[in-house]
MDAnalysis code that builds the backbone (N, CA, C; Angstrom):
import MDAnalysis as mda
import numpy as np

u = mda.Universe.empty(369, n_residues=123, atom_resindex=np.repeat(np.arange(123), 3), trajectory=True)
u.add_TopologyAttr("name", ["N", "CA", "C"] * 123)
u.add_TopologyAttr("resid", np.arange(1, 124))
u.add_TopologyAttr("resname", ["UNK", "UNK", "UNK", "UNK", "UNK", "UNK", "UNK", "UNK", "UNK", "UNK", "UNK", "UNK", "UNK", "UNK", "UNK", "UNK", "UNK", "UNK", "UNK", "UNK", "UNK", "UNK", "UNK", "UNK", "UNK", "UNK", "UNK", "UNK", "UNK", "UNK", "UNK", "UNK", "UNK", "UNK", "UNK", "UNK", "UNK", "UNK", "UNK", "UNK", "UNK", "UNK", "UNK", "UNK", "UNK", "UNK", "UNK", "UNK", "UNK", "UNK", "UNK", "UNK", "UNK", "UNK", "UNK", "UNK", "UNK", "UNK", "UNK", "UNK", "UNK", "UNK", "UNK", "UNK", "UNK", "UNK", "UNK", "UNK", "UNK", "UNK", "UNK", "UNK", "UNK", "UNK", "UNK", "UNK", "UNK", "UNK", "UNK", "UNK", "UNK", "UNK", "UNK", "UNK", "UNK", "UNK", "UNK", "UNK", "UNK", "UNK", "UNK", "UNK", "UNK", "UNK", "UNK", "UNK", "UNK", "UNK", "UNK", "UNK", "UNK", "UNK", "UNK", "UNK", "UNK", "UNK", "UNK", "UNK", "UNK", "UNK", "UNK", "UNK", "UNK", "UNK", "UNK", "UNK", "UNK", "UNK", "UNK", "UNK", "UNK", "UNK", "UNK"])
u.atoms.positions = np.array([
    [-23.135, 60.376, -124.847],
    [-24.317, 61.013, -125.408],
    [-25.210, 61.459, -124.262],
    [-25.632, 62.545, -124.293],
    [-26.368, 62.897, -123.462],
    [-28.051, 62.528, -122.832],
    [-28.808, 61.960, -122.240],
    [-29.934, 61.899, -121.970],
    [-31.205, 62.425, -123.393],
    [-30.728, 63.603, -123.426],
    [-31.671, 63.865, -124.680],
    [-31.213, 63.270, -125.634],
    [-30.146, 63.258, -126.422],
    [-29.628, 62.680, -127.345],
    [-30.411, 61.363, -127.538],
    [-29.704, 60.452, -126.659],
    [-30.180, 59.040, -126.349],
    [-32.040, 59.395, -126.687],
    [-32.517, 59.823, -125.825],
    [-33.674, 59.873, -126.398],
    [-34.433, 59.910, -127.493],
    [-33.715, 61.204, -128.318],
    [-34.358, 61.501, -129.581],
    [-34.055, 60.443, -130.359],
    [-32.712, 60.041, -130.159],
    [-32.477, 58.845, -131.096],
    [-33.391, 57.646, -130.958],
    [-33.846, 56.945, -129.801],
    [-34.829, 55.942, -129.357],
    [-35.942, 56.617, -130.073],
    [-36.398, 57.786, -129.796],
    [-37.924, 58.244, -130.253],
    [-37.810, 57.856, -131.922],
    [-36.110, 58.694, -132.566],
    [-36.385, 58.564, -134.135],
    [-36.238, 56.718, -134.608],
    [-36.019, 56.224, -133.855],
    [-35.599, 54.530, -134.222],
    [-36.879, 53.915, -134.522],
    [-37.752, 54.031, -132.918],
    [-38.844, 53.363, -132.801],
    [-40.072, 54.182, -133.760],
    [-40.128, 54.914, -133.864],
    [-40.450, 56.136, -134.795],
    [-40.880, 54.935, -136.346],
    [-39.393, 55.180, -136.686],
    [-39.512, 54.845, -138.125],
    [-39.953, 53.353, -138.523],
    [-39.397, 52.713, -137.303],
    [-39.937, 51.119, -137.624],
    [-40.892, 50.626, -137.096],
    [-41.563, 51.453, -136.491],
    [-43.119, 51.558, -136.161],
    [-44.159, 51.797, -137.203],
    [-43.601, 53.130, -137.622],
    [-44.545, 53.084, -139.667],
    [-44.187, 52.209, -140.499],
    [-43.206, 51.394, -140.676],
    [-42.974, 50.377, -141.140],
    [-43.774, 49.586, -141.251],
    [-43.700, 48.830, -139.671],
    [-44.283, 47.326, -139.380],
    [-46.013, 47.890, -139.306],
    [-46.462, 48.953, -139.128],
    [-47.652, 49.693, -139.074],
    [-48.304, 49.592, -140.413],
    [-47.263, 49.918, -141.395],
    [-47.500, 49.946, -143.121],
    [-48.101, 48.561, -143.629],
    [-46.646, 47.618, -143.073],
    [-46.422, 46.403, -143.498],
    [-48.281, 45.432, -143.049],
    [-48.329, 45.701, -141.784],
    [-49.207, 44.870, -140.965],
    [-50.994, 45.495, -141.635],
    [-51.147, 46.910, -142.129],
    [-52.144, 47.184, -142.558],
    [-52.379, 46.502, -144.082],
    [-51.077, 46.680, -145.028],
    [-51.069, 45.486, -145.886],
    [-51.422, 44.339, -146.209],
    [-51.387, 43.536, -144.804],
    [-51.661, 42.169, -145.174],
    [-52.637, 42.243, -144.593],
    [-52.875, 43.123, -143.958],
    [-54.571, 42.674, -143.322],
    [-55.592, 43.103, -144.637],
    [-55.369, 44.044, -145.401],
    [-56.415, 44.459, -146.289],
    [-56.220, 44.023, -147.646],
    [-55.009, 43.170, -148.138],
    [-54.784, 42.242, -149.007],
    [-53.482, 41.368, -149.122],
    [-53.617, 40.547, -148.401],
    [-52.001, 39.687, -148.507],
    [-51.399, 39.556, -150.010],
    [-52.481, 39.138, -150.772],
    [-51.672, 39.164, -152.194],
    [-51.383, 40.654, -152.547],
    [-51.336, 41.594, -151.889],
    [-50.938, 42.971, -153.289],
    [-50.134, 43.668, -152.027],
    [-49.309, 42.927, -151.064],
    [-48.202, 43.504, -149.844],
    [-47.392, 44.182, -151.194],
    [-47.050, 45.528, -150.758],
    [-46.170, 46.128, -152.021],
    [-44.795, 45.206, -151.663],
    [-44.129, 45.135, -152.959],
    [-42.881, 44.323, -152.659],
    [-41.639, 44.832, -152.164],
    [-41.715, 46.755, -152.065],
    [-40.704, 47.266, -151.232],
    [-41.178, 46.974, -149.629],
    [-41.688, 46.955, -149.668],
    [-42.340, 47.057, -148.134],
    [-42.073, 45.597, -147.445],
    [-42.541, 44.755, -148.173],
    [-42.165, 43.155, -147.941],
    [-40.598, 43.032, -147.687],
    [-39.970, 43.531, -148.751],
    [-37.947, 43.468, -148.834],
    [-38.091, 44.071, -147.574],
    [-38.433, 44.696, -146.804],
    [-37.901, 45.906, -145.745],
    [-38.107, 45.176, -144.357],
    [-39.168, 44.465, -144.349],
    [-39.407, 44.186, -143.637],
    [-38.897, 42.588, -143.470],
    [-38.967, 41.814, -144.631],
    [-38.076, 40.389, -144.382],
    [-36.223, 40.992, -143.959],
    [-35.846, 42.087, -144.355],
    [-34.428, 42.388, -144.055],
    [-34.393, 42.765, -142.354],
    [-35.942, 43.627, -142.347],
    [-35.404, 44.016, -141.108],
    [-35.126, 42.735, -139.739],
    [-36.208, 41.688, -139.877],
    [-35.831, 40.430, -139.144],
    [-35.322, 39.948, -139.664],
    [-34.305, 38.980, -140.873],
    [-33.033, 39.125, -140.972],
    [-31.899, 39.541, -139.793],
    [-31.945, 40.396, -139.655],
    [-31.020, 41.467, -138.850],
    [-31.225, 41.312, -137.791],
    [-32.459, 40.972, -137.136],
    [-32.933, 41.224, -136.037],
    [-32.513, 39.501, -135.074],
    [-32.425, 38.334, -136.263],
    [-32.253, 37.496, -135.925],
    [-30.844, 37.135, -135.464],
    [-29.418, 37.465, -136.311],
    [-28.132, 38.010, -136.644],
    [-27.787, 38.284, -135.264],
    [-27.403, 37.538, -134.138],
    [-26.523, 37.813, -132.875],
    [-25.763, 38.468, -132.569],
    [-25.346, 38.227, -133.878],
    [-23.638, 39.040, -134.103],
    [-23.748, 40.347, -134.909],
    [-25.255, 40.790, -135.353],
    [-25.255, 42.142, -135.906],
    [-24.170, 43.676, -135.195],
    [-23.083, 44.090, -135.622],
    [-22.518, 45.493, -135.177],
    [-23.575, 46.798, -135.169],
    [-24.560, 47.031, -136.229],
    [-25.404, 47.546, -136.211],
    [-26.114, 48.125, -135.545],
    [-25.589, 49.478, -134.555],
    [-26.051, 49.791, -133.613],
    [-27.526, 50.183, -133.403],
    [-28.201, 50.377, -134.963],
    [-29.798, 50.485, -134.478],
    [-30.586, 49.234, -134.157],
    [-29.601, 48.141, -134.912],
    [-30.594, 46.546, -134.838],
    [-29.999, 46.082, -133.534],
    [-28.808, 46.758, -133.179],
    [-28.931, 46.244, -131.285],
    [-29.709, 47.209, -130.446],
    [-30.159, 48.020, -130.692],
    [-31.034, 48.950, -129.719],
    [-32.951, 48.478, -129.498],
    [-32.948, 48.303, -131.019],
    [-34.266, 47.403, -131.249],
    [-34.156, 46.095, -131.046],
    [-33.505, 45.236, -131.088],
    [-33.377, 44.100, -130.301],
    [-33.301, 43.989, -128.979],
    [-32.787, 44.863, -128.346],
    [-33.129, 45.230, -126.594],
    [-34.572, 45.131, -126.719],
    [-34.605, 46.145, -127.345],
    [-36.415, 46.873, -126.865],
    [-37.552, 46.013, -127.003],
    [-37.141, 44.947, -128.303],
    [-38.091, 43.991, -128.554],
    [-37.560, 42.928, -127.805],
    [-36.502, 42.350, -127.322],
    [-35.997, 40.829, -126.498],
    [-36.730, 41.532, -124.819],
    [-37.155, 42.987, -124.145],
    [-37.590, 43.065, -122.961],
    [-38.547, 42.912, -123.262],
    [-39.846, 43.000, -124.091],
    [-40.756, 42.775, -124.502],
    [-41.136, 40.990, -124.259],
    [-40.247, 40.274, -124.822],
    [-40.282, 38.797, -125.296],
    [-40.258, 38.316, -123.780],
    [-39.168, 39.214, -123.140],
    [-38.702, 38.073, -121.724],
    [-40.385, 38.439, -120.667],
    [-41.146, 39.530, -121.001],
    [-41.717, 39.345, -120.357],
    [-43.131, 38.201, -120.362],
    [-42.616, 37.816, -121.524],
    [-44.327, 36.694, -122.309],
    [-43.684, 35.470, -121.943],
    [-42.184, 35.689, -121.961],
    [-41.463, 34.007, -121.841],
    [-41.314, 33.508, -122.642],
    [-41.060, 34.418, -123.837],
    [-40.414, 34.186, -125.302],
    [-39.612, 34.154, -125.710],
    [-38.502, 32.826, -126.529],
    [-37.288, 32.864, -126.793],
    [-37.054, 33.622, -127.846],
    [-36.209, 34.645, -127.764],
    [-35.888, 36.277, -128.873],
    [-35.124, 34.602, -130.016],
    [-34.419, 34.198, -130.515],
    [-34.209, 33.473, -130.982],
    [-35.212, 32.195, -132.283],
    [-35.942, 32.348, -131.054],
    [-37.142, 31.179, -131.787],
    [-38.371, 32.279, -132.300],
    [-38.442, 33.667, -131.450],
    [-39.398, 34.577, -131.880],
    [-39.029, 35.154, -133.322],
    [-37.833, 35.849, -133.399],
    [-36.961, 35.793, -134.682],
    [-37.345, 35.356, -135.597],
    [-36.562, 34.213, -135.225],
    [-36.657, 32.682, -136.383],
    [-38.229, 32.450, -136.868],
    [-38.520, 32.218, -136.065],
    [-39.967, 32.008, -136.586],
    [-41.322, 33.366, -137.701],
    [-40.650, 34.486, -137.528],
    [-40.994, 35.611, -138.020],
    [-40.397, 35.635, -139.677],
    [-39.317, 35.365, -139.582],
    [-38.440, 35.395, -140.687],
    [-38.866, 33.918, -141.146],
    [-39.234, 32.694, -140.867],
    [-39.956, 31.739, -141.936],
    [-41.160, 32.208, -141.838],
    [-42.004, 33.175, -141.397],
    [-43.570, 33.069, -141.866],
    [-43.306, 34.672, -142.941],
    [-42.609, 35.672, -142.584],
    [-42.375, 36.259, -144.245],
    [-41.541, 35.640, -145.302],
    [-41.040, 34.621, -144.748],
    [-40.335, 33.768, -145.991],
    [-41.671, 32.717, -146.647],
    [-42.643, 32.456, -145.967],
    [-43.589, 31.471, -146.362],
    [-44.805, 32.247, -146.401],
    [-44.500, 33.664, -146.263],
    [-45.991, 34.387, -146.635],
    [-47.385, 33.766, -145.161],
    [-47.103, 33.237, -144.357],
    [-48.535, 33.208, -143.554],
    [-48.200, 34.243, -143.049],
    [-49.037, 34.906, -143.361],
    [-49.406, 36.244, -143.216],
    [-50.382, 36.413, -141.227],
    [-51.439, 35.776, -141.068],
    [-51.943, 35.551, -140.325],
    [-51.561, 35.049, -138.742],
    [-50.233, 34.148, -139.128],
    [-49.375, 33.987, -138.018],
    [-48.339, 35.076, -137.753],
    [-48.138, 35.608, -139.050],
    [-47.112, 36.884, -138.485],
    [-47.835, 38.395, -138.194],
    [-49.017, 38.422, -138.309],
    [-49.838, 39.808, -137.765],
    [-50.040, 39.789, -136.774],
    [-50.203, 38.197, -135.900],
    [-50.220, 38.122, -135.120],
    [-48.950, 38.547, -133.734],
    [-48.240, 38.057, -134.144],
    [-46.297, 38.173, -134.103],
    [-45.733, 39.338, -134.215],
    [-46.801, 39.924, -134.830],
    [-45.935, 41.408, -135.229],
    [-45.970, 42.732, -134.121],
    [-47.613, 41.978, -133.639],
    [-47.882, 42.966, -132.137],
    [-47.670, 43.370, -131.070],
    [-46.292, 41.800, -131.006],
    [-45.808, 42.275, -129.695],
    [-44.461, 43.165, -130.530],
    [-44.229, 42.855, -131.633],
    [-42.767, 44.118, -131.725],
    [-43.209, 45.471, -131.650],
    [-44.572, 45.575, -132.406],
    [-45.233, 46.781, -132.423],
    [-45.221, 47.294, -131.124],
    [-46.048, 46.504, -130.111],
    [-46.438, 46.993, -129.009],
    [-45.124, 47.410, -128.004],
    [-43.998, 46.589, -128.188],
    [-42.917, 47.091, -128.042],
    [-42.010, 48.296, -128.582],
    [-42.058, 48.677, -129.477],
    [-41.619, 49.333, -130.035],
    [-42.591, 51.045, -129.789],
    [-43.843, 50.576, -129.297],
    [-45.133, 51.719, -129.333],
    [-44.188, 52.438, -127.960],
    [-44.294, 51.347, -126.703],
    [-44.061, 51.379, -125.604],
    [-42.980, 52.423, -125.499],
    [-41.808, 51.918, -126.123],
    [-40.379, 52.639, -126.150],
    [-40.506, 53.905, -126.807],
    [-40.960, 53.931, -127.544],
    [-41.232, 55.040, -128.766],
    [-41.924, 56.536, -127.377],
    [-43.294, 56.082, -126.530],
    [-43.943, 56.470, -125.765],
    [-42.883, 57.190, -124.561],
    [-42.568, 56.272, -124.212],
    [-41.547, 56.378, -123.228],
    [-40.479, 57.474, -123.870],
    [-39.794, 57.413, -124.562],
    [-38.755, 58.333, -124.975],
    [-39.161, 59.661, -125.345],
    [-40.962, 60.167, -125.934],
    [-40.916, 61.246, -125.751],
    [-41.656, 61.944, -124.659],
    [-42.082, 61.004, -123.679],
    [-42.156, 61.108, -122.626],
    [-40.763, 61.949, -121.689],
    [-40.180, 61.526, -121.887],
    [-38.623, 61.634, -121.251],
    [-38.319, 63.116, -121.966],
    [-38.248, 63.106, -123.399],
    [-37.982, 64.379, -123.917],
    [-38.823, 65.762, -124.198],
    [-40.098, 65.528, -123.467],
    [-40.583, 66.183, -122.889],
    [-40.673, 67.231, -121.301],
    [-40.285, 66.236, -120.295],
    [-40.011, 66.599, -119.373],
    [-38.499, 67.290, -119.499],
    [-37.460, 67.040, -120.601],
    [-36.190, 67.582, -120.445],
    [-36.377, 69.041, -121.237],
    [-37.379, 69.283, -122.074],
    [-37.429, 70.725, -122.116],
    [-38.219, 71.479, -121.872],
])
């Protein structure tokens, strides 16, 4: 795949699961009880997946890079960061996972930044 390719694809990845967790995270901040319940499924699946080692899933291994360089730089086990994401939307604290959610965000902002950064300079 070519440089741009690779790119656009990073830009459309981080892209979409950026309005996501963006959606998801404005949700619980402005009412935890009324999180729409598609939005909740989407987002307990997407960590699910994210936790999954053994996912083939070539977008949940690209975002797992992007978010595990993120983690290694706080000194965070991608494992226990995971895990722990996926019991606080399984247990609804909402408050511990908005918190949690900023570094995927901010990861995901980063990469997202970066890639059309890159596909900018290529045309």
């Amino acid at each position: 795949m070519s440089d741009t390719g690779l790119n656009a694809n990073i830009y459309y990845l981080t892209s979409k699961y950026l309005g996501l967790l963006n959606d998801f995270m404005i949700a619980i901040k402005n009412d935890s009880e009324k999180v729409p319940a598609e939005k909740y499924k989407e987002v307990k699946e997407l960590f699910e997946r994210l936790k999954d080692d053994e996912s083939i899933d070539p977008r949940i291994q690209v975002l797992s890079v992007i978010i595990e360089a993120e983690l290694r730089k706080k000194n965070f086990s991608k494992s226990k960061f995971f895990n722990g994401i996926a019991a606080d939307i399984n247990q609804k604290k909402y408050e511990s996972l908005s918190k949690n959610l900023h570094h995927v965000v901010n990861a995901l902002d980063s990469e997202y930044s970066h890639a059309l950064a890159k596909m900018s300079k290529e045309s």
